[in-house]
C-alpha positions in Angstrom: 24.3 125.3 -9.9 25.0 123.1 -7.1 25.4 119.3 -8.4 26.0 116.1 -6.6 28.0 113.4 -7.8 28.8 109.7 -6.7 30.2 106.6 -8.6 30.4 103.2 -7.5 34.5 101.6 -8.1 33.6 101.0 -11.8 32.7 104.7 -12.0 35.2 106.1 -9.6 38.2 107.2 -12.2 35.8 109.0 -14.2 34.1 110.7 -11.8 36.7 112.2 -10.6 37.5 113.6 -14.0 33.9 114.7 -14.3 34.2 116.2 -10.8 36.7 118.2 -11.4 35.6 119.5 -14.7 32.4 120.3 -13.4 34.4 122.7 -10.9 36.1 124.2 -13.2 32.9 125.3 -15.2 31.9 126.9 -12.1 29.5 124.7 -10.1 29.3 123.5 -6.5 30.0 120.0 -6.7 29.3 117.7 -3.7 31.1 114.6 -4.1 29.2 111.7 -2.4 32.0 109.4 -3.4 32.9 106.6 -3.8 36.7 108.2 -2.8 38.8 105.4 -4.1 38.7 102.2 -6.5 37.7 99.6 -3.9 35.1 97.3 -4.7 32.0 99.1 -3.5 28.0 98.6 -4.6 26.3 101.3 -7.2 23.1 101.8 -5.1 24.3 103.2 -2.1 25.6 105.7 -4.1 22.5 106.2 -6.2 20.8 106.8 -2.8 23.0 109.6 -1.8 22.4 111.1 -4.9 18.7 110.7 -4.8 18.4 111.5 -1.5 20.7 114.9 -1.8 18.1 115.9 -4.1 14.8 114.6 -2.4 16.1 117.1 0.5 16.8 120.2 -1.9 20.5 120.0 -1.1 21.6 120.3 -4.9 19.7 120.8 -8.2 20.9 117.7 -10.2 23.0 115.1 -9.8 25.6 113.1 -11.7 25.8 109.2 -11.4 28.8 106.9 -12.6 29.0 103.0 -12.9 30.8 100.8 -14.9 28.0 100.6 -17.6 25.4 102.9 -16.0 22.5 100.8 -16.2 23.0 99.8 -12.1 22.8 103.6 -11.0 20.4 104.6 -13.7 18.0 101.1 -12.2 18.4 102.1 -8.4 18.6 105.7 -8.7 14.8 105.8 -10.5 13.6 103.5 -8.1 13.6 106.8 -5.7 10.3 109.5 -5.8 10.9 112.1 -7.9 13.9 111.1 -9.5 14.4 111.4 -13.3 17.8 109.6 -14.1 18.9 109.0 -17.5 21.7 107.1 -19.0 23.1 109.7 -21.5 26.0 108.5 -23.7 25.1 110.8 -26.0 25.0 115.2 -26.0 21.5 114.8 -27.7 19.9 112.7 -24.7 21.5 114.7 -22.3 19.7 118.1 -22.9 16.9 116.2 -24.1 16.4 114.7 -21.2 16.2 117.8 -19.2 14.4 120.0 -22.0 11.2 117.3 -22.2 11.5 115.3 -19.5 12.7 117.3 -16.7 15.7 114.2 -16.1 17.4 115.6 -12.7 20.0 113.1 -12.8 22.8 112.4 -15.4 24.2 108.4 -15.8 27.1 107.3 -17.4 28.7 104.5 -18.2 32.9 104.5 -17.5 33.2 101.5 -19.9 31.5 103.1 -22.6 32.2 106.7 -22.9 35.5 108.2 -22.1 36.4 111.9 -20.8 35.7 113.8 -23.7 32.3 112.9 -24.3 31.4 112.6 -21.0 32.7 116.7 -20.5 30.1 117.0 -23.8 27.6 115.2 -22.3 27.6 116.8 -18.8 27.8 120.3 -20.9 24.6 119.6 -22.3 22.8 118.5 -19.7 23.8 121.1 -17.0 23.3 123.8 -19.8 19.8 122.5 -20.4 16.4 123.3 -19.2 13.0 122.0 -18.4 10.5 123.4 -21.2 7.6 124.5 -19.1 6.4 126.6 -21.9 5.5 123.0 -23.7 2.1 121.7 -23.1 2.9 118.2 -24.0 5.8 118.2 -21.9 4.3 119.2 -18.9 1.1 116.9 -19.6 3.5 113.9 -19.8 5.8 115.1 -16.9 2.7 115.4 -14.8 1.5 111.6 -16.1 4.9 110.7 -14.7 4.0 112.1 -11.3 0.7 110.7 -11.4 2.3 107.1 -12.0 5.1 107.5 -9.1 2.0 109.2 -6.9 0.1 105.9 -7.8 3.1 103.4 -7.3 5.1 105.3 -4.5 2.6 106.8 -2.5 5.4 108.4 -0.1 6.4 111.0 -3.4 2.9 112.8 -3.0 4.3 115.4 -0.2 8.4 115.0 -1.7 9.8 118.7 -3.3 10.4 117.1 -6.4 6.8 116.5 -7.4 5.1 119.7 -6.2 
């Protein structure tokens, strides 16, 4: 699966930990930075994430700030993106298994390798449950709303 990944400073020691794990599991990665621990801000990163996947460049992504919430606020703020702060394995299949959550938040502060390698296991292992009819109803609800509220996500890939 081909994953992109970003992280503001806050996020930047972890995602490279998660980056190269990722790798190692046998993904494409594209790393969208940030590339060092300078001060930078979390939403330009959670637009190159979003954006990566609004053009069907990658499949999911992976977002990283200090506590999360910033990327997980800016990156949903995009049409047709599902992001969800996982500190949690449950959450992070979850997510993807009922919701169809196409990007993965963490918080640096709060988690630390370990359960951010479990996390990121669970969620890229998981998938959408099409076969569910309540899942779809409610994933198509959550089109309709972002169709209602961001009229520019009617013609985007990810809600066809």
């Amino acid at each position: 699966m081909k994953i992109a990944i970003a992280s503001d400073h806050a996020g930047f020691p972890l995602k490279e930990e998660v980056r190269d794990y990722v790798r190692k599991q046998g993904h494409e990665v594209e790393d969208l930075g940030a590339y060092n621990a300078e001060p930078s801000d979390y939403p330009d990163f959670a637009l190159l994430v979003g954006k990566a996947l609004m053009a069907g460049k990658v499949e999911r992504g992976i977002l990283i700030c200090g506590s999360g919430v910033g990327v997980c606020v800016a990156a949903n703020k995009m049409p047709g993106i599902r992001a969800g702060m996982c500190h949690d394995t449950y959450s992070a299949h979850q997510g993807v298994e009922h919701d169809e959550m196409n990007v993965l938040v963490l918080g640096a502060r709060i988690i630390g390798s370990a359960l951010a390698y479990e996390c990121v296991d669970a969620y890229l292992k998981a998938n959408f449950i099409a076969s569910e009819p309540r899942f779809v109803r409610r994933l198509n609800k959550v089109k309709a709303i972002e169709k209602t509220y961001m009229p520019e996500a009617a013609g985007t890939a990810l809600n066809s």
